[in-house]
C-alpha positions as CSV (number, residue, x, y, z in Angstrom):
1,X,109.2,85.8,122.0
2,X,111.0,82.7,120.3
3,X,109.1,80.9,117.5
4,X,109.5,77.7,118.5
5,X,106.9,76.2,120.5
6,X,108.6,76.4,123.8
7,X,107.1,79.7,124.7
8,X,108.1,81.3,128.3
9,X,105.3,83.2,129.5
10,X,105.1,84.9,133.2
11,X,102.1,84.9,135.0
12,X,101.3,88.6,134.3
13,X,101.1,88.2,130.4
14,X,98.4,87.9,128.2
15,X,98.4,84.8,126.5
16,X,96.5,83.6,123.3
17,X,97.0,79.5,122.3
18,X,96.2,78.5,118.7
19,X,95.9,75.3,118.3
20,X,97.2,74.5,114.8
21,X,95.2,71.2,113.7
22,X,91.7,72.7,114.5
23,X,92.4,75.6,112.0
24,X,91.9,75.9,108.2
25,X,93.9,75.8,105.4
26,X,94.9,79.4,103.3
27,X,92.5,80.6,101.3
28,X,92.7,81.2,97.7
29,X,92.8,76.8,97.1
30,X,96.3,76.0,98.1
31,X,95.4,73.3,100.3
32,X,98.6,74.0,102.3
33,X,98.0,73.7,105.9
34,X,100.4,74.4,109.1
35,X,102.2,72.2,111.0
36,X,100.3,70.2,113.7
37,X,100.9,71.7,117.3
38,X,100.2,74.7,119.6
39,X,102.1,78.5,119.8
40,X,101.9,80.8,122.2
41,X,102.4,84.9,122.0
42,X,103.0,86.9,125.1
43,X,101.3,89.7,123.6
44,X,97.1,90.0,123.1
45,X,96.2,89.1,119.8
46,X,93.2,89.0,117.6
47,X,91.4,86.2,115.8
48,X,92.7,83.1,114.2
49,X,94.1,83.6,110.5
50,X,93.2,81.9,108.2
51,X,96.6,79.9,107.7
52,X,97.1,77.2,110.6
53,X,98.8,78.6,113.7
54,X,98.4,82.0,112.6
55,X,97.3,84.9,114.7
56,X,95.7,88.4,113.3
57,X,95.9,91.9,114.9
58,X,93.5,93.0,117.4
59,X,92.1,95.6,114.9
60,X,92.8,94.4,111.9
61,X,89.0,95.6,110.6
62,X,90.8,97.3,107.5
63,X,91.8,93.8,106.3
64,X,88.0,93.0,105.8
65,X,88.1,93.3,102.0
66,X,91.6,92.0,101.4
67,X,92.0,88.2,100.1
68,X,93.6,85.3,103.0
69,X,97.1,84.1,101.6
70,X,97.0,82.0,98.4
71,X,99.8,80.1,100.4
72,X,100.6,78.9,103.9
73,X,104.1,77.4,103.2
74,X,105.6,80.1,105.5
75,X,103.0,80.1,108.3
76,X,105.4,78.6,110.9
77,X,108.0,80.8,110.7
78,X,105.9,83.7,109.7
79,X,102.9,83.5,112.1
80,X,101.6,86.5,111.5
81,X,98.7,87.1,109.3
82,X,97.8,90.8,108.1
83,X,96.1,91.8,105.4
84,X,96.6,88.8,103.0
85,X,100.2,88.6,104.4
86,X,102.4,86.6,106.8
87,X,104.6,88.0,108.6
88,X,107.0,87.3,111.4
89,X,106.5,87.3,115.1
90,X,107.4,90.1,117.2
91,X,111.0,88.8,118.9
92,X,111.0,89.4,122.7
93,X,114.3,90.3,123.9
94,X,115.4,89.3,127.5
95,X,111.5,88.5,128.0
96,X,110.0,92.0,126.8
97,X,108.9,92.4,123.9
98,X,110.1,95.8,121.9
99,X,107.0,97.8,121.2
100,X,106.3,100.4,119.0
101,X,108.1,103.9,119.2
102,X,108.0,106.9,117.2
103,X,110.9,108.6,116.0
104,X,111.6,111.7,117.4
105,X,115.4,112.9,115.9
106,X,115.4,112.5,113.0
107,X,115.1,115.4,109.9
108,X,112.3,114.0,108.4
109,X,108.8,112.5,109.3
110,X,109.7,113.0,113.1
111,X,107.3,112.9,116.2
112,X,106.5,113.4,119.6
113,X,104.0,111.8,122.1
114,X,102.2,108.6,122.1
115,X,102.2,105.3,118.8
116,X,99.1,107.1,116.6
117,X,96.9,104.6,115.4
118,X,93.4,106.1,115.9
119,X,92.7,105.8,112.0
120,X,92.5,102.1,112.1
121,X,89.4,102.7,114.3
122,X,87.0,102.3,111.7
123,X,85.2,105.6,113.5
124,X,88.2,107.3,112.4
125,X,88.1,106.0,109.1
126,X,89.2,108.9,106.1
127,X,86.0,109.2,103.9
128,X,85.6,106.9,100.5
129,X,86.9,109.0,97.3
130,X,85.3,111.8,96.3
131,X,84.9,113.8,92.7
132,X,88.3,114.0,91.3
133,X,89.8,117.5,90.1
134,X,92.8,118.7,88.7
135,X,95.8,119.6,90.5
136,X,99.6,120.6,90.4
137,X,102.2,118.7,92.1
138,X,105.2,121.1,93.7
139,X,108.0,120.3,95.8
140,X,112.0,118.2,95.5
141,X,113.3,115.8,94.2
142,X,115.2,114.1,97.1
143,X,118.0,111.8,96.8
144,X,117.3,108.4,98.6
145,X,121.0,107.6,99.4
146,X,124.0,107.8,96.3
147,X,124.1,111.3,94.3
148,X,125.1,115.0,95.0
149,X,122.6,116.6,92.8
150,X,119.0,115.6,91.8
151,X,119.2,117.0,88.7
152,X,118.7,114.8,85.0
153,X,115.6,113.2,87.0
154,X,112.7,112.6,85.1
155,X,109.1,112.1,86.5
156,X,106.0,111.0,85.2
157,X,102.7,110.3,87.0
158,X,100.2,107.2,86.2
159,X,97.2,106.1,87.4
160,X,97.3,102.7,89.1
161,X,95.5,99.7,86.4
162,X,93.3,96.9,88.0
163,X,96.7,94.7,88.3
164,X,98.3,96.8,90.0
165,X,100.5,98.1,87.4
166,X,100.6,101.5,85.6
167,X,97.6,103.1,84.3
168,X,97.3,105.7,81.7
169,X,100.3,108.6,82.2
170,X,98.6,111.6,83.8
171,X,99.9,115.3,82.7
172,X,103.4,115.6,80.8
173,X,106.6,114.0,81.7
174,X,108.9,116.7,83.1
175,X,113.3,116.4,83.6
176,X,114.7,118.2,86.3
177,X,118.1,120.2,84.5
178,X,121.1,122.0,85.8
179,X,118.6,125.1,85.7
180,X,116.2,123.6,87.8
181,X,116.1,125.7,91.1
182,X,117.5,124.4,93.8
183,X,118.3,124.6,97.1
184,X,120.4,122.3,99.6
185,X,119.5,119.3,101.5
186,X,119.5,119.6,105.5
187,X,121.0,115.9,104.7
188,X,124.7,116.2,103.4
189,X,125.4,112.7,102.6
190,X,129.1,112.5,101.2
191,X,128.9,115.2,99.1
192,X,131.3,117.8,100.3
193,X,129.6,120.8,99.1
194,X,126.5,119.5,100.2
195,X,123.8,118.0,98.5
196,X,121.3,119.8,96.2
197,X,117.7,119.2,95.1
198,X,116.4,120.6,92.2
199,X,112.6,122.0,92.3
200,X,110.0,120.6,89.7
201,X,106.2,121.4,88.9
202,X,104.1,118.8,87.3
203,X,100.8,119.7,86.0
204,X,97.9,117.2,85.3
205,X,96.8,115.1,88.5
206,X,93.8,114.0,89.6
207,X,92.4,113.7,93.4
208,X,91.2,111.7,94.9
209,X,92.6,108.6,92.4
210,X,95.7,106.2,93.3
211,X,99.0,107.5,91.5
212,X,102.5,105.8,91.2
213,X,104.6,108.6,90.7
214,X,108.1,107.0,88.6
215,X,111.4,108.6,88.8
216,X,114.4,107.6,86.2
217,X,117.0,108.7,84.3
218,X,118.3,108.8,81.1
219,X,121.1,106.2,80.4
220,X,124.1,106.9,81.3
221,X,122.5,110.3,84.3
222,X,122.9,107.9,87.2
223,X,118.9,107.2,88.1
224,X,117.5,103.9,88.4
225,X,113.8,103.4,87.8
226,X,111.8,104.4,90.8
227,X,108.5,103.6,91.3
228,X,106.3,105.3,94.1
229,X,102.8,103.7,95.2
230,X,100.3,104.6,98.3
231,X,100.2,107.5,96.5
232,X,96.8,109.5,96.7
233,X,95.8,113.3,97.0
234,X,92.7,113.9,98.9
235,X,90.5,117.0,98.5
236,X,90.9,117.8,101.7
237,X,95.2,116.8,101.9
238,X,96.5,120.0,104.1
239,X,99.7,120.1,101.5
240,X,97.0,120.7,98.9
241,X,96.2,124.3,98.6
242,X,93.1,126.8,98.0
243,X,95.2,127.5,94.7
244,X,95.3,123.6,93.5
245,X,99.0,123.0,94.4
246,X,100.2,119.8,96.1
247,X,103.2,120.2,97.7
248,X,105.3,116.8,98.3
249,X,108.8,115.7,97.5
250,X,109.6,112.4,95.2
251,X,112.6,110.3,95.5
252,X,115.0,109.3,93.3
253,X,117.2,106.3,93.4
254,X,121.1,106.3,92.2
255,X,121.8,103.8,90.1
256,X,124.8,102.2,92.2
257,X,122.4,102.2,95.0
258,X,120.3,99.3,93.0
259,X,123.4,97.2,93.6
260,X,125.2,98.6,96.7
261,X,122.1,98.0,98.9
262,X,120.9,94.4,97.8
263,X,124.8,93.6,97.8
264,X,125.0,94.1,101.7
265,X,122.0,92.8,102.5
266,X,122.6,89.4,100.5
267,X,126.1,89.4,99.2
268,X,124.8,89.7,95.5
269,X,122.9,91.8,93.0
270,X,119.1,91.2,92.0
271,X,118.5,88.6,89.8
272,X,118.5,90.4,86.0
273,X,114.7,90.8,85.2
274,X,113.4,90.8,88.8
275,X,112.6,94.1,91.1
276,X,112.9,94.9,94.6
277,X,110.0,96.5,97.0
278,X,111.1,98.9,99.4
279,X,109.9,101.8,102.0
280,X,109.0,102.8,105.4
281,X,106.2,102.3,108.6
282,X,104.9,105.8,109.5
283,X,101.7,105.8,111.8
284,X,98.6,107.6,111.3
285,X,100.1,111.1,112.2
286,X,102.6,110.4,109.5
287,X,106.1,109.5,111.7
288,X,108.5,107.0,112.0
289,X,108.1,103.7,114.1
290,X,110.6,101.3,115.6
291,X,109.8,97.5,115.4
292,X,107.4,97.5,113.1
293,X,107.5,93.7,111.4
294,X,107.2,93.9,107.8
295,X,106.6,91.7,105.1
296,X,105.2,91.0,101.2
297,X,103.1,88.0,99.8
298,X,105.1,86.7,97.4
299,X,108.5,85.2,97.8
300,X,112.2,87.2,98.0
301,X,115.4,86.4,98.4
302,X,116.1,88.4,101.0
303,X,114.5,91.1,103.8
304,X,115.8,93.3,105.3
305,X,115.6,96.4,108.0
306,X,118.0,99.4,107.2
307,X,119.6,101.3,109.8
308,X,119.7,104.8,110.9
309,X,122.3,106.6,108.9
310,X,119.8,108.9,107.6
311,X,122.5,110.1,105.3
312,X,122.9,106.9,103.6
313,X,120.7,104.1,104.9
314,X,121.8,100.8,105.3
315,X,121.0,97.2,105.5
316,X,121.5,96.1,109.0
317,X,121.0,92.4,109.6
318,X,120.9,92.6,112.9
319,X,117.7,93.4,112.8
320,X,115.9,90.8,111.7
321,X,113.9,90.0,114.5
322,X,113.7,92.7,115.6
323,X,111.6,94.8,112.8
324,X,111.9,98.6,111.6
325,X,114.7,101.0,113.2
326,X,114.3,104.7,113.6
327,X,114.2,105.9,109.8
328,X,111.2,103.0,109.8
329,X,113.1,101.6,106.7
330,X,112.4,98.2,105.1
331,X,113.2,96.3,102.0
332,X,112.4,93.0,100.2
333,X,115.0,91.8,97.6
334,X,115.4,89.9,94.3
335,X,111.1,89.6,93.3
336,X,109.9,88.5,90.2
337,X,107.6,90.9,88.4
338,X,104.3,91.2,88.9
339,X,101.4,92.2,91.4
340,X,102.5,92.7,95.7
341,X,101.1,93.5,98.8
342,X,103.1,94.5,101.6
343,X,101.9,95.0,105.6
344,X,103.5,96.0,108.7
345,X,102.1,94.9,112.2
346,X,103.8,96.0,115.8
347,X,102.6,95.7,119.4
348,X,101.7,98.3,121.4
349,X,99.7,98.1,124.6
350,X,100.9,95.0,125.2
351,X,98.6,94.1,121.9
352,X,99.2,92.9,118.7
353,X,98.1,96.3,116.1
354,X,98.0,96.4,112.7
355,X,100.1,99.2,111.0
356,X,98.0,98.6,107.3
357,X,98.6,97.3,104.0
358,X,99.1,98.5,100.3
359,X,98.8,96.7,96.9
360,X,101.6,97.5,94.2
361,X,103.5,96.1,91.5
362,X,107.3,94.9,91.1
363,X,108.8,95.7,87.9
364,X,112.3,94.4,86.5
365,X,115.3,95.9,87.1
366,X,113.9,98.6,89.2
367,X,112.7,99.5,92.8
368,X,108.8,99.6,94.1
369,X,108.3,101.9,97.2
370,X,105.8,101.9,99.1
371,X,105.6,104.0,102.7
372,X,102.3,102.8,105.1
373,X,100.7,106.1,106.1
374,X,97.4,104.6,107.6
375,X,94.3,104.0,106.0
376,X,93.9,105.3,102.5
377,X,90.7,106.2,101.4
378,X,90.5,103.7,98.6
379,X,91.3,100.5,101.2
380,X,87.9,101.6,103.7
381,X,86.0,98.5,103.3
């Protein structure tokens, strides 16, 4: 579909008009309201948003509890509304429009069958937290792109505050070394002797309680600051076992790969002092998805989709319009600090779906990530 008015729609497509004038104004006071006019989607969507012009997802129940946009500058080129955010509309190509796929080649987070979105279906709905306990995390530290060897990596574990931004420090700060164990990554990058990824334990973390698990380096070892949210063990989590051990990998970031990336994508480095969000669209069985549209609430300099070099990801800006490719990568560059939300929506079905949301927090001079994985127990309204 092209965003501008002038919709073609055949006679076999489902067809929702907004008219722009008879809708409200954002929430959250900005008395900003869309241009006057009427849109057209060749795909089913759901209600009006709350920003003139806007559409919602067919299911977007999850988004009950979430605040409308505190601004509706973007609403015509961004009309799209999910979960407090506005984001683009899918782009049809040659009169189709690209739905959802999952990825089913690549090494990690890889799928067969059908889009799985049951757990939007507030039936299917993960139960509200329960009593926390303490448990060990186990696993890798991965290298996101840049870097040979993961080792010189610290980690620390916080809870999330109100704001969105970190919470007391949970357990003891621990540095992967040169004596680490290891073992190497499937994923070779362009390290000729392959790539390795030191193994850490880190004691002291709670279920059932948002995390952001932080990755860095001391100056000088070659890690940027990392900081991971949607992060959130269940009592239940199949990787947690009868003994108390959670097994997951973290990332870490290179430090040329905080200027390499944003570099491509906009021909400069972040601004000194500001952040950058990035992550990927999974669906509810935890894999990849093509054209997923992504997007934040507050403003960037630049977004981007990376490309499939699982290697060494990519901006590719051909993408644009067209949303997530197979490694279900995204990125929002050059943010000012402070509280975020991201979503992701996609069609399948020939219907506008929502792919959920998460709240985090950019910090200066580093990287936010933030993968969508569902419906987290903490967002069921």
């Amino acid at each position: 579909m092209r965003w501008n008015g002038n919709v073609f729609v055949s006679a076999s497509t489902v067809v929702l008009a907004l008219a722009l004038g008879g809708l409200s104004a954002c929430g959250g006071g900005s008395g900003e309201t869309a241009g006057a006019g009427t849109a057209s989607f060749s795909f089913a969507t759901g209600a009006p948003g709350a920003c003139g012009g806007t559409a919602t997802p067919t299911d977007d129940e999850i988004c009950a509890n979430v605040a409308a946009p505190t601004s509706c500058a973007a609403s015509k080129e961004k009309p799209i509304e999910s979960c407090g955010v506005l984001i683009p509309a899918p782009t049809e190509i040659q009169g189709k429009v690209n739905e959802l796929v999952r990825t089913t080649d690549t090494v990690e987070y890889a799928g067969t069958g059908a889009v799985d979105i049951s757990c939007f279906d507030p039936a299917n709905y993960p139960p509200k937290p329960g009593q926390s306990k303490t448990v060990s995390i186990a696993g890798r530290v991965k290298i996101f792109a840049a870097g040979c060897d993961s080792k010189d990596v610290t980690i620390e574990v916080h809870k999330v505050a109100d704001d969105g931004s970190l919470g007391d420090l949970v357990g003891t700060p621990v540095t992967t070394t040169a004596d680490s164990p290891s073992e190497l990554d499937t994923l070779q990058g362009s390290c000729v002797d392959g790539r390795t990824l030191r193994k850490f334990t880190y004691d002291g973390v709670p279920t059932e309680t948002q995390v952001v698990i932080v990755t860095s380096g001391a100056p000088g070892k070659g890690w940027a600051k990392l900081y991971e949210y949607a992060m959130y063990i269940s009592n239940s989590d199949p990787a947690l076992s009868a003994d108390g051990v959670w097994t997951h990998d973290v990332r870490a970031l290179a430090e040329d790969d905080f200027s390499t990336i944003p570099s491509a994508a906009m021909g400069q480095t972040i601004t000194p002092g500001n952040g950058a969000l990035a992550g990927e669209i999974h669906d509810c069985g935890d894999v990849r998805l093509s054209y997923a549209m992504v997007d934040v609430d507050k403003p960037r300099k630049s977004f981007v989709y990376l490309n499939d070099n699982e290697d060494n990801p990519m901006p590719d800006l051909s993408r644009g319009a067209l949303g997530t490719a197979k490694l279900g990568l995204y990125a929002a560059l050059d943010i000012k600090p402070g509280p975020i939300q991201v979503a992701a929506v996609g069609v399948l079905d020939n219907k506008l779906v929502t792919l959920g949301y998460a709240k985090a927090y950019i910090f200066e001079n580093s990287v936010t990530a933030v993968t969508l994985r569902g419906v987290r127990p903490y967002q069921v309204p």
